[in-house]
N, C-alpha and C positions, 0 to 999 in steps of 0.2 A: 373496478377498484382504482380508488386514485387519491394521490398524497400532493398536493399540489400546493409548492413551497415558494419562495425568488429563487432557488435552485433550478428547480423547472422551468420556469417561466424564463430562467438566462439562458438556459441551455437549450429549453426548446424542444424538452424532453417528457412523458408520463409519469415517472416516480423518481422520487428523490435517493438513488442509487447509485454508487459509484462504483466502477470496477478501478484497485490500487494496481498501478503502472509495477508490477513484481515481475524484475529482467527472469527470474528461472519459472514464470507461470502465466504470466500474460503478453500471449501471445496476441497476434492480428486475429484467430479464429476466436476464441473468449471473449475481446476487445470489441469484437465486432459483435458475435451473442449479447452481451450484453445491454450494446446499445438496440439489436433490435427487441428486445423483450421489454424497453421501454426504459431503462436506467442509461446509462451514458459508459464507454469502455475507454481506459485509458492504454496503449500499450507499453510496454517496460523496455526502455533502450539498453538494459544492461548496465555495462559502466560508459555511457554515454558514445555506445558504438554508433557509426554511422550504418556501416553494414546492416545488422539488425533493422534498425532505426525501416531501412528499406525493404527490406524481407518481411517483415512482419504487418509494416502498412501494406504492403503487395497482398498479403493473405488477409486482409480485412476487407479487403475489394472497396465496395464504394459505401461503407457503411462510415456514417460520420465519429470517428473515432478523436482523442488526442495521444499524446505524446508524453510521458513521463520521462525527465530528468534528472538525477541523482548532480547536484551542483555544482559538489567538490569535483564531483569527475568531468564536469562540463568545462571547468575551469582549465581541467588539464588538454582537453579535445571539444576546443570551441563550435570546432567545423559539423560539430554532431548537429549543433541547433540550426545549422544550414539545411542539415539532411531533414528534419523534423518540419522547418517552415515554409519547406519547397513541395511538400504537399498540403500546405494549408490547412493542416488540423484546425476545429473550432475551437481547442483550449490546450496548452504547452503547460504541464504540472513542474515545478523546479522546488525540489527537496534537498536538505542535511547544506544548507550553506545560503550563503547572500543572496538573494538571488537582485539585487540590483544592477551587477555588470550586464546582466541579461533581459532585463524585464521590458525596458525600451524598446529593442529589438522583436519580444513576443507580440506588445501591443500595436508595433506597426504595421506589422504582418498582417494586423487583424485577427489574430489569435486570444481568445480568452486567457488571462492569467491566471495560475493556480499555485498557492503558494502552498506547501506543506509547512507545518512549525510546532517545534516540541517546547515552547515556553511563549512566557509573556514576552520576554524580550526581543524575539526572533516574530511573533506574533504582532508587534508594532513596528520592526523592520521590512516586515513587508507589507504593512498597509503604509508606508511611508515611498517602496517603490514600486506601491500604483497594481497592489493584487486586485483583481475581479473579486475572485474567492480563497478565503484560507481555511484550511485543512488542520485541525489541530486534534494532532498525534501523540496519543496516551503512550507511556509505556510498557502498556498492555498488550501492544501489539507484538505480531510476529514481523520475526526478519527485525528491522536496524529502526531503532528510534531513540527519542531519548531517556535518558536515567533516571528522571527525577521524579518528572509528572504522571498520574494516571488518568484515563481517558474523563471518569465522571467530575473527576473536580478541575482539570485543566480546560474544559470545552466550556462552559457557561464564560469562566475568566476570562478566555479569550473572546467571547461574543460579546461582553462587557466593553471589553478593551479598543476592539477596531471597531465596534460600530459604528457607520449602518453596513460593513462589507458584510456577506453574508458569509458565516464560517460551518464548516462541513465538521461532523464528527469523526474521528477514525484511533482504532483499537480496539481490541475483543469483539467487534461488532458482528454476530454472524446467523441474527435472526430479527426476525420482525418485533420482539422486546427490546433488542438494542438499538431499531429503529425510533420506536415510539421513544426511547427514554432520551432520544438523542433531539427529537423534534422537541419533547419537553423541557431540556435544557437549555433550547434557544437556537440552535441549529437548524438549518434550512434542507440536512442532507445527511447521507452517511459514505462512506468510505470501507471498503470491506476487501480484505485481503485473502486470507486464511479460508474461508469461506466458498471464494471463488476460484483456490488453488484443488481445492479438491469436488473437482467439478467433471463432467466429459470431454470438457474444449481446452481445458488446460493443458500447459506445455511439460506438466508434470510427469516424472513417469510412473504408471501401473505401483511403484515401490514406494513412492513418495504420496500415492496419495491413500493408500491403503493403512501406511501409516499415519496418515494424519489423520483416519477413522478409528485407529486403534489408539491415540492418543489422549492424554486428557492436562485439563489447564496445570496441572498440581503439576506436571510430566516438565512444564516449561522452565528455565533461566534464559537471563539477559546474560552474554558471556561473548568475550572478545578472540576465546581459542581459536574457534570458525575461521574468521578474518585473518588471525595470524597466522597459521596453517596453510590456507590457499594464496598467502601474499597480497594479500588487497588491503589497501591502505585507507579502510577507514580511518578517520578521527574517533581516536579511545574516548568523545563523549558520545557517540550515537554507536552504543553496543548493539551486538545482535539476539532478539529472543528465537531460541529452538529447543524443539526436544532434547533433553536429556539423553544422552547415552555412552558408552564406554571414553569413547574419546573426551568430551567432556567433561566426567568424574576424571579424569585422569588427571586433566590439564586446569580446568578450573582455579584461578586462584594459583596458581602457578605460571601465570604469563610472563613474566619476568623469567625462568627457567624455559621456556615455549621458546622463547624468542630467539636462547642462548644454543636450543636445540635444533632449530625452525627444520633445517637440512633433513636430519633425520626423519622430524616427525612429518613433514612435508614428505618421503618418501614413502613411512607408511602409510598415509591416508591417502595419498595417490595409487600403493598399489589392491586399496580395499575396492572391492567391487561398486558398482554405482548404486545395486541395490540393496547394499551394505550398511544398514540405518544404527549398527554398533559402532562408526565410524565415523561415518557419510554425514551431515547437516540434513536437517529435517525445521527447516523455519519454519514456525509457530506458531501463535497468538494464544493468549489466555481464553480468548472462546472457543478450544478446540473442542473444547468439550460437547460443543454443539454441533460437532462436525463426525455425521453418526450415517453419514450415506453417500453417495455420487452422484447426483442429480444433474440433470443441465444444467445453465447459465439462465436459462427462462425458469425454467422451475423454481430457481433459488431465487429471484425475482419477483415474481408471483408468489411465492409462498412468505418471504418477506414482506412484502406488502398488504396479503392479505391478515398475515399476523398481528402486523401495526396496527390495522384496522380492527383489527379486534380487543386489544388490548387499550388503545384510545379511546374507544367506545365505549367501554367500561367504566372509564372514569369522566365520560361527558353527561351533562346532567338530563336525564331524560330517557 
């Protein structure tokens, strides 16, 4: 089985799969699955920790993994991208901000650059500094993206837009149909988060991924309580999508009172248990619905693939 795209052929990889750098689920073990099952493993630095950064390349051993960077946070803890290009990863992913104070630095490294982008206009800033590949993220996905756009009509525009870089799909993607519709669009790859959080090599735990088998897309909002609760300081335009649950009905749409409470309500959600999903964030994607097992990080590779192929085949003439 093989999908062989300019994806593969940059990477140097069998199928055109990406594992999404997610700081609470992709770890160096997943990161590394991934890449050997033939797709490529990105690891999640968190909010641009250096620790992490080294911990989690240490547990990928020598499997050719990269490095995902959250932007805004790289901004604030530059030294992170020192820890990231001192083991040489083949591709440095830099997501939710500019990435041109940084992208010089990737490419002298000799690191692939990998741009994430939730519009056009962020989509043309970084084919301007000098992406390999861009990533353009629906806001269909789980965890932090943007508000605006959805995965099926925002990826063709952007492949429009920067070409000839090649642009990878990402959002709800979490089987071998959102592969094929992703190649169909003009896309060289996918991007798959949610997917591979609920997986055996994930950093998730036993409660968060069992959740995410009992979940369904209808279950999801884009919602900024999350982030104001545990004090992290996203930019209120890259909201986060999660499960639904008490804390959220609660606060939703009330962030402005959230903020005025933060104290409080930061002390109840801290003293809620971790596998407390009435409480607790459960990030999500709108294809959770397709997230109905725990398989490995190969299986879900292979079964994706083999999906594509089947569904591509359908509609080629012959």
């Amino acid at each position: 089985m093989s999908l062989p795209t300019r994806l593969t052929e940059l990477l140097g990889i069998e199928h055109p799969i990406l594992l999404a750098p997610m700081g609470s689920a992709s770890g160096g073990a997943l990161a590394a699955a991934v890449t050997a099952a033939g797709g490529f493993g990105f690891i999640g630095s968190g909010y641009a920790n250096s620790a992490t950064i080294r911990d989690e390349m240490a547990a990928a051993g020598n499997a050719r993994v990269g490095v995902g960077l959250v932007t805004w946070s790289l901004g604030e803890r530059p030294e992170a991208l020192d820890a990231a290009l001192e083991h040489a990863p083949p591709a440095v992913m830099l997501s939710f901000g500019d990435p041109a104070p940084f992208a010089r630095r990737v490419k002298a490294a000799g690191s692939l650059l990998f741009c994430q982008v939730q519009s056009l206009e962020m989509a043309r800033q970084a084919a301007d500094a000098g992406a390999d590949v861009i990533i353009a993220q629906g806001r269909d996905a789980g965890g932090h993206s943007g508000g605006l756009r959805g995965t099926f009509g925002l990826v063709p525009a952007v492949v429009d837009a920067v070409a000839p870089i090649p642009v990878v799909a990402a959002g709800a993607i979490a089987d071998g149909r959102g592969l094929a519709a992703a190649l169909m669009l003009g896309a060289e790859g996918v991007l798959m988060g949610t997917r591979f959080a609920a997986s055996r090599e994930s950093l998730w735990s036993d409660a968060l991924k069992q959740g995410a088998v009992a979940a369904a897309g209808d279950d999801t909002l884009q919602t900024r309580v999350f982030d104001i609760v545990r004090g992290v300081a996203w930019p209120p335009h890259f909201p986060g999508r999660a499960v639904r649950n008490a804390f959220a009905e609660r606060w939703h749409g009330r962030e402005d009172e959230l903020l005025d409470r933060r104290a409080e309500a930061e002390a109840g959600y801290d003293a809620a248990a971790a596998d407390d999903l009435t409480t607790r964030v459960l990030w999500a994607g709108e294809g959770i619905d397709l997230v109905a097992d725990l398989p490995s990080a190969r299986d879900i590779v292979e079964r994706t693939v083999a999906e594509a192929e089947r569904a591509l085949g359908r509609r080629r003439p012959g």
